[in-house]
N, C-alpha and C positions, 0 to 999 in steps of 0.2 A: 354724822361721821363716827365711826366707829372708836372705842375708844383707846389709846396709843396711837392711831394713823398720823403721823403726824410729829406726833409728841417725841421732845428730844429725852431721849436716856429712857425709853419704853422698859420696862421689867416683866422679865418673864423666867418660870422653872424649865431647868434645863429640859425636865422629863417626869420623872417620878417623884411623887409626895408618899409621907409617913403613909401608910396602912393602916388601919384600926385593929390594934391587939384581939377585939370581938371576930376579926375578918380570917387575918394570917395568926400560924404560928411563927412569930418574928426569932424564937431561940432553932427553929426548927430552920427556918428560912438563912440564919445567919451559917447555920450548922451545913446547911445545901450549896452555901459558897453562891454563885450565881446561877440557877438553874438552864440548863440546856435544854432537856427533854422536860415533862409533863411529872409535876410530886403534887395528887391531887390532895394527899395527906396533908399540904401544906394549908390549905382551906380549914376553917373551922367549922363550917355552914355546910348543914348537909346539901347534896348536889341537887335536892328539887326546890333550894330556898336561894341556892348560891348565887343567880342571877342579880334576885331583888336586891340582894343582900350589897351585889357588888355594886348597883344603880347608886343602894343609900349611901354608900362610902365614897361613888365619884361625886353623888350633889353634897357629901359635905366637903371635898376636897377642893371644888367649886367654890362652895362659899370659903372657906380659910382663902383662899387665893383674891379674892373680890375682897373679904374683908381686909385682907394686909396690906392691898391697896396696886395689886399687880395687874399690870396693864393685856399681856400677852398670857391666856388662861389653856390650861392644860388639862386632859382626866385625870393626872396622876396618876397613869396608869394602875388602878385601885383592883384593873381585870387580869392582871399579868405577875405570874412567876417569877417572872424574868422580863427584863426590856427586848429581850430577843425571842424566846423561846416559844409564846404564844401565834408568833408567827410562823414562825420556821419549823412548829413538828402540825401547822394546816398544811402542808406542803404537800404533793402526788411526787414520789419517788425517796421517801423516807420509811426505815424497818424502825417504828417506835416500839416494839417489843422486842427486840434484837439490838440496842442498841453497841454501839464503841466508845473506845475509850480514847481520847486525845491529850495532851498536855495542854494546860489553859497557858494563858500569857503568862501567870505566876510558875509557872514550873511544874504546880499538884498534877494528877491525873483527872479529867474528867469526864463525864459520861454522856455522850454526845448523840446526836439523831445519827443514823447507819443509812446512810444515800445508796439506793441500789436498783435504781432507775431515776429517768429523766423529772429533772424536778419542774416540777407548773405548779402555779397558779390554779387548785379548781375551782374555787369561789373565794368573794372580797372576803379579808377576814377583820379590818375596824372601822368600815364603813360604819357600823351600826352603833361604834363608839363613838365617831364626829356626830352622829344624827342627834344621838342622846346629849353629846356635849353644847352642840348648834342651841339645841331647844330649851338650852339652863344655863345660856349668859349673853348678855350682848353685846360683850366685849370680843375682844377680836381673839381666834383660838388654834393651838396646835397640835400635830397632831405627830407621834412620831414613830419609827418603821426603821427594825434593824437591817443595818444595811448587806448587801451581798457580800463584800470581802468577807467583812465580822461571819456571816452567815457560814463561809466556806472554809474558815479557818474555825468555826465550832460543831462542823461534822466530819464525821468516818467514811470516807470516798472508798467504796468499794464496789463503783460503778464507774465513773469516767475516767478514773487514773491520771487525771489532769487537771491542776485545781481553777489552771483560766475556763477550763472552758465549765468545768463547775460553778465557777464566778460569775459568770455571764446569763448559765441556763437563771442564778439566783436574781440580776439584776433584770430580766424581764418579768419578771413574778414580783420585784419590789416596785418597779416601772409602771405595770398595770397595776398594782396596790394605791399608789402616789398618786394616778388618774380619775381613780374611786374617791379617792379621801377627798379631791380638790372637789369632785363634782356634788358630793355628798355636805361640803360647806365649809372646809378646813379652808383660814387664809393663809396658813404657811404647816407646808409639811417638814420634819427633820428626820435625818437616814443619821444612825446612829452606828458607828463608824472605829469604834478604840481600838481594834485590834491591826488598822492603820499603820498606828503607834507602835502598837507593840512589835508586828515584823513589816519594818519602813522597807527592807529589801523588795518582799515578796508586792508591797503596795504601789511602789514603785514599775514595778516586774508586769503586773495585770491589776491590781487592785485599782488602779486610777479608772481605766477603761471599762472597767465594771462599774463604777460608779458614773461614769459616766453614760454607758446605758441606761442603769435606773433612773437618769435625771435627761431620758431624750423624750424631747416631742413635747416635755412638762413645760403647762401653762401654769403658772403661779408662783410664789414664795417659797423658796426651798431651804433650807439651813442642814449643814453637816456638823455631827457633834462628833470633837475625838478628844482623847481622855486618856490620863492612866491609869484607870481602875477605880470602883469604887473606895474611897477613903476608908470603909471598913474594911476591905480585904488587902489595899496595897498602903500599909504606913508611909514608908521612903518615896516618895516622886522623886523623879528627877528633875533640875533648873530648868529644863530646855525640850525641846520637841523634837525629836527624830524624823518626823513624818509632819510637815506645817508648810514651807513657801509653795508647796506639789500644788496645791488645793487654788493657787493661779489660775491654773489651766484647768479648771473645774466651772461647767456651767452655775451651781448651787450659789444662792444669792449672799448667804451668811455661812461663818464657820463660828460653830460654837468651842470655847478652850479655856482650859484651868488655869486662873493665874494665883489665886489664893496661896492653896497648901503648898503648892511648888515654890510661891514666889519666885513668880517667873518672871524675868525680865523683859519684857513690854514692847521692847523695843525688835523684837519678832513680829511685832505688827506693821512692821515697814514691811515687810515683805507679803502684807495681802491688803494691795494698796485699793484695790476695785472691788472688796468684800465688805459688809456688814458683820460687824465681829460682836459673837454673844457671848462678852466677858465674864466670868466665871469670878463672883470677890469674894464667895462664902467658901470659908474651909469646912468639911464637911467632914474631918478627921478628929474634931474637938467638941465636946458637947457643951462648952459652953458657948452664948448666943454673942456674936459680935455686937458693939454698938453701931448707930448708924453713921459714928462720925469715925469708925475702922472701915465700914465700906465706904464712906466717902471717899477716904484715902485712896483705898483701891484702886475706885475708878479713877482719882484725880493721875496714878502712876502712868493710865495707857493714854492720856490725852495728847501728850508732846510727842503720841507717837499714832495717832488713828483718832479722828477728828470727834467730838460728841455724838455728831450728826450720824455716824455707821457704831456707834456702841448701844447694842441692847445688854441691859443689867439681867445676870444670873448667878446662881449657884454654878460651883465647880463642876458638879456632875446632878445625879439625882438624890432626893432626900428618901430614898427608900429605906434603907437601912437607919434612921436618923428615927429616937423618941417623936411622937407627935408632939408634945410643946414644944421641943427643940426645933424641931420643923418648925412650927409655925414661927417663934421667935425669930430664927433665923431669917424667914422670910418677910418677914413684917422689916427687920431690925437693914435688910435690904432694900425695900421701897422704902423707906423712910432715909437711906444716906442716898440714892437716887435721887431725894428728891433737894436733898441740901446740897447736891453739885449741881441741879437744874437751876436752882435759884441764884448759885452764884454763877452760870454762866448766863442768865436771861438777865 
């Protein structure tokens, strides 16, 4: 049996781990806000070594993950600009040398893919990062895929003039994405989802519906992560979710959500009484490393309100922007209060 199957309070990264200073320019990266489009600049490795380079950074991301003692194991996306962006400019109907200009969820201007045809799928694009992940653990592994809203609300629609039906072309291309990663070895795929959050109107309006085509016909583990931003670019969270009981009426088996930096009140998990909730206890706005008896706490806040048995332990969001020893402290300092609530509920 694979290892977490089973296992109560499983721990897993929501998404992304530190990057090696040798890989990214992290001042250059933080400077790009979250990248939309392709900044090849941001690599340090010239482009005929950048593959290998990225392979050494996901088997050590690998190992930090195994050694901290984490159950549900991830690339850390060690290949990506961006949680979104790697995806979304492989796309057939985007001008990536033409690009627009949109307002991000923070207000700035940002510089987004220019859709100006029908967007497909022409080939898988992280099939080849489960295969490599599959083959360096044998621990049970995820894999994750921005989702079509996020996707529609971070391009310049100067083709459909309609962002549902833009949403929709997006969630058949994340849809047949999702069907790849499962076949290729992923046991849980996650569609990553914050701009949800950000305009609950519009998510509401079409964004459900699109998510829910990406997640039709899917045989397997699905999890949706929504968020307010990465901790280095948004300080102030708000207590509470705009965009959370919707995700009811959502096929996707787990919803991933920040309780940490927000401290958020918990008791929002009565309202996703048939979901697997991938609680979120590391604040990810503070460089220094929690103890493991602060995440103990954590999770002991959402128990009176969402049972052991549907809580997998996480970070808030991703640890991309996060020093590597912070990262890894952090992560470690997480399986380890994981493990002091497993024992006092066993």
């Amino acid at each position: 049996m694979a290892a977490s199957q089973g296992k109560m309070l499983p721990t897993s990264l929501v998404g992304s781990y530190s990057q090696p200073d040798w890989l990214i320019d992290k001042a250059m990266l933080v400077k790009s806000r979250v990248p939309r489009v392709r900044i090849h600049e941001l690599w340090r490795v010239a482009p005929e070594w950048l593959e290998e380079a990225q392979n050494d950074a996901t088997l050590l991301a690998i190992r930090d993950q195994e050694r901290a003692g984490l159950d549900i194991i991830t690339d850390g996306e060690m290949r990506r600009e961006s949680y979104s962006n790697r995806f979304a400019t492989a796309l057939d109907g985007v001008d990536l040398d033409n690009p627009g200009v949109v307002k991000s969820r923070s207000g700035k201007e940002s510089i987004v893919p220019r859709v100006v045809g029908p967007i497909r799928r022409r080939h898988p694009v992280e099939v080849g990062d489960v295969k490599f992940l599959r083959a360096n653990t044998d621990r049970r592994i995820k894999m994750t895929v921005p989702g079509p809203f996020t996707m529609t609300q971070q391009a310049f629609d100067d083709y459909y003039k309609d962002e549902a039906a833009l949403s929709l072309d997006y969630a058949a291309a994340v849809n047949a994405e999702i069907k790849d990663l499962f076949a290729a070895g992923a046991d849980i795929v996650q569609i990553d989802e914050p701009y949800m959050q950000a305009a609950p109107d519009k998510a509401r309006a079409y964004g459900l519906a699109a998510l829910n085509k990406a997640l039709e016909g899917v045989k397997g583990e699905t999890a949706v992560h929504i968020c307010f931003g990465y901790a280095a670019m948004v300080k102030d969270k708000p207590a509470g979710y705009s965009f959370l009981p919707e995700f009811h009426d959502c096929p996707a088996h787990m919803i991933s959500i920040e309780t940490a930096q927000p401290s958020l009140d918990c008791a929002v998990l009565e309202k996703l009484p048939d979901k697997r909730i991938m609680l979120g206890v590391i604040d990810l706005s503070k460089h220094e490393v929690e103890t493991p008896e602060q995440v103990a706490a954590r999770i002991r806040r959402a128990l009176p309100h969402c049972p052991a048995e549907r809580i997998i332990v996480a970070p808030d969001c991703g640890l991309k922007y996060l020093p590597r020893d912070v990262a890894y402290g952090k992560m470690k300092a997480m399986a380890d209060g994981a493990a002091i609530v497993r024992a006092e509920l066993a």
